[in-house]
N, C-alpha and C positions, 0 to 999 in steps of 0.2 A: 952899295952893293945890291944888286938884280938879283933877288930869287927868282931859282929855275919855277916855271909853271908846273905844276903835279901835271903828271901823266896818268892820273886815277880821275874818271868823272864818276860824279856821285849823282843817284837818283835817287830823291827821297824822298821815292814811293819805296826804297829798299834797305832805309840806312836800318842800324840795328841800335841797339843801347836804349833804347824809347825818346830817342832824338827827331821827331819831324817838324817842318815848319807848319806852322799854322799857315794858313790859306782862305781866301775867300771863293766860296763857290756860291752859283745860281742854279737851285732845283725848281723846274713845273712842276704845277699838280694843278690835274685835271679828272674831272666825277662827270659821269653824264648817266648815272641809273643810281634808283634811290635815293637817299636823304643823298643828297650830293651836296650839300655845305657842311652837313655834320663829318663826310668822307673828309669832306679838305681841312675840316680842324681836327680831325685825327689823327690827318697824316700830321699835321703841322705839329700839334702835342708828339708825336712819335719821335717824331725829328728832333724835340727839344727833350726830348727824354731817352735820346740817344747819348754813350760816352763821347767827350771828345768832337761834339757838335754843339755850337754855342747858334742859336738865331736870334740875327741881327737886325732883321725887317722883314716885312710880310707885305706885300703887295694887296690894294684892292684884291676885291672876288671882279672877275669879269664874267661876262658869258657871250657865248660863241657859240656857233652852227661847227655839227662835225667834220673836220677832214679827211678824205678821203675815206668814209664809212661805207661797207658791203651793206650794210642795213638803212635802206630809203627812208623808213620812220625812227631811226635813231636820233635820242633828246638832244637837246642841246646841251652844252660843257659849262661847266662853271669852272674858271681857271682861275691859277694865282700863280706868284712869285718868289719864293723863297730867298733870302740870301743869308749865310750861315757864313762862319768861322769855322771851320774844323782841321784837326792835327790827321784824322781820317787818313789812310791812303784810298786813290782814288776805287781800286778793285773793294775794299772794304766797303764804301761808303756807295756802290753800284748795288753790295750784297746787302746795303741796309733797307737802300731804296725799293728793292723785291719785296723784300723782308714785309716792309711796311704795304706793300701794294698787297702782300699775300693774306696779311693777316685781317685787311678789308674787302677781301670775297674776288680780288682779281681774277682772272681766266683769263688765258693767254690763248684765244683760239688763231682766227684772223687777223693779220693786220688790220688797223683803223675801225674794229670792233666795240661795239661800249662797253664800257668799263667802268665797273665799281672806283677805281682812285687808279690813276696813274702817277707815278712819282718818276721824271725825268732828269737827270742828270745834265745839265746844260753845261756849264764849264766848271772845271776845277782850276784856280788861280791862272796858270798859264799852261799848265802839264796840256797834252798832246797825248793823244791813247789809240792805238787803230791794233784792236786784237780780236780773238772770240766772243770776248765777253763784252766789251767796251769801246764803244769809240768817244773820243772827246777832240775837239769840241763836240757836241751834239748835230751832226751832219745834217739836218735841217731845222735849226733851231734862226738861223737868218732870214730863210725865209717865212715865219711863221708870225703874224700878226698877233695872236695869241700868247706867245711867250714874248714878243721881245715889248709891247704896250705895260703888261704888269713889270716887268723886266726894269726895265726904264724908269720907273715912278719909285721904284727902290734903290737904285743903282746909276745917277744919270750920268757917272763917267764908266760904265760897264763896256764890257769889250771883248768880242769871241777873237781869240787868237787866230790867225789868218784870214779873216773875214771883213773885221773894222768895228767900230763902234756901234752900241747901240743905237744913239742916237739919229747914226748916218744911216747905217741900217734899216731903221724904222719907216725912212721916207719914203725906199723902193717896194716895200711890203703894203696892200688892201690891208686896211684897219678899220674898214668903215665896219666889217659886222662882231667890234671886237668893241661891247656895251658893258662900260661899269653899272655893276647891280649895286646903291647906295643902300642899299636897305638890307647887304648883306656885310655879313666882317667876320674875321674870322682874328681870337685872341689868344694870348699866349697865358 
């Protein structure tokens, strides 16, 4: 006997009873003023001292020239990769990422402005987001040299939902000004 298919679809970024699935996501974070390594291991401690966020791997530090910065003399980024575990829904774990940018001196003036920590939200398992607050996948995180090199070295079957693989990804993206700093590291 065929059971009939439910005519209820469930999204669980909504379910209730404290039921969600655990997920893999990929967060950036990027510092380009001030101790900017000390920024990325606090976001990274923040992250892990977050509920219902487990981190899984930590990418090298990289460092990078800024994109598309209003400010000609703005420093260079030291970048990295996160990838975390969390039961998180995705709007919570958008409001933790603030949270943690705000509580290291962020300003949110201009776009591509420097910035004390950036913590970017790249994908959440496979969820899809296009609202106010949110969009996921991260709408230009395939093109970015910077996120998908750390990205990769943590994650090498990672994969932005309608876009493709990391790995295939990584080809059509400049990576040349995208330099692992070995003498930096960031620990949990």
């Amino acid at each position: 006997m065929t059971e009939a298919p439910t005519p209820y679809v469930l999204d669980a970024d909504t379910m209730t009873g404290g039921m969600r699935p655990i997920r893999q996501a990929i967060l950036a974070l990027g510092s380009n003023l001030g101790d900017r390594i000390g920024k990325l291991q606090g976001g990274v401690s923040a992250l892990e001292d977050t509920p219902e966020v487990t981190v899984v791997a930590i990418s090298s530090v990289y460092e990078t020239e800024p994109v598309g910065s209003p400010d000609p003399s703005a420093g260079k980024f030291l970048n990295a990769a996160v990838l975390i575990d969390t039961t998180l829904t995705v709007h919570t774990l958008l409001d933790r990422a603030l949270a943690i940018e705000d509580a290291f001196g962020r300003e949110r003036s201009e776009p591509g402005a420097p910035r004390t920590l950036d913590v970017d939200v790249i994908v959440v398992g496979d969820r899809i987001a296009d609202d106010d607050q949110l969009v996921l996948p991260h709408p230009r995180a395939h093109e970015r040299g910077f996120v998908l090199v750390p990205w990769l070295e943590i994650d090498p079957e990672g994969e932005i939902p309608g876009k493709g693989f990391v790995a295939d990804l990584i080809a059509d993206v400049d990576t040349s000004g995208v330099v692992k700093r070995e003498d930096l590291e960031i620990i949990l």
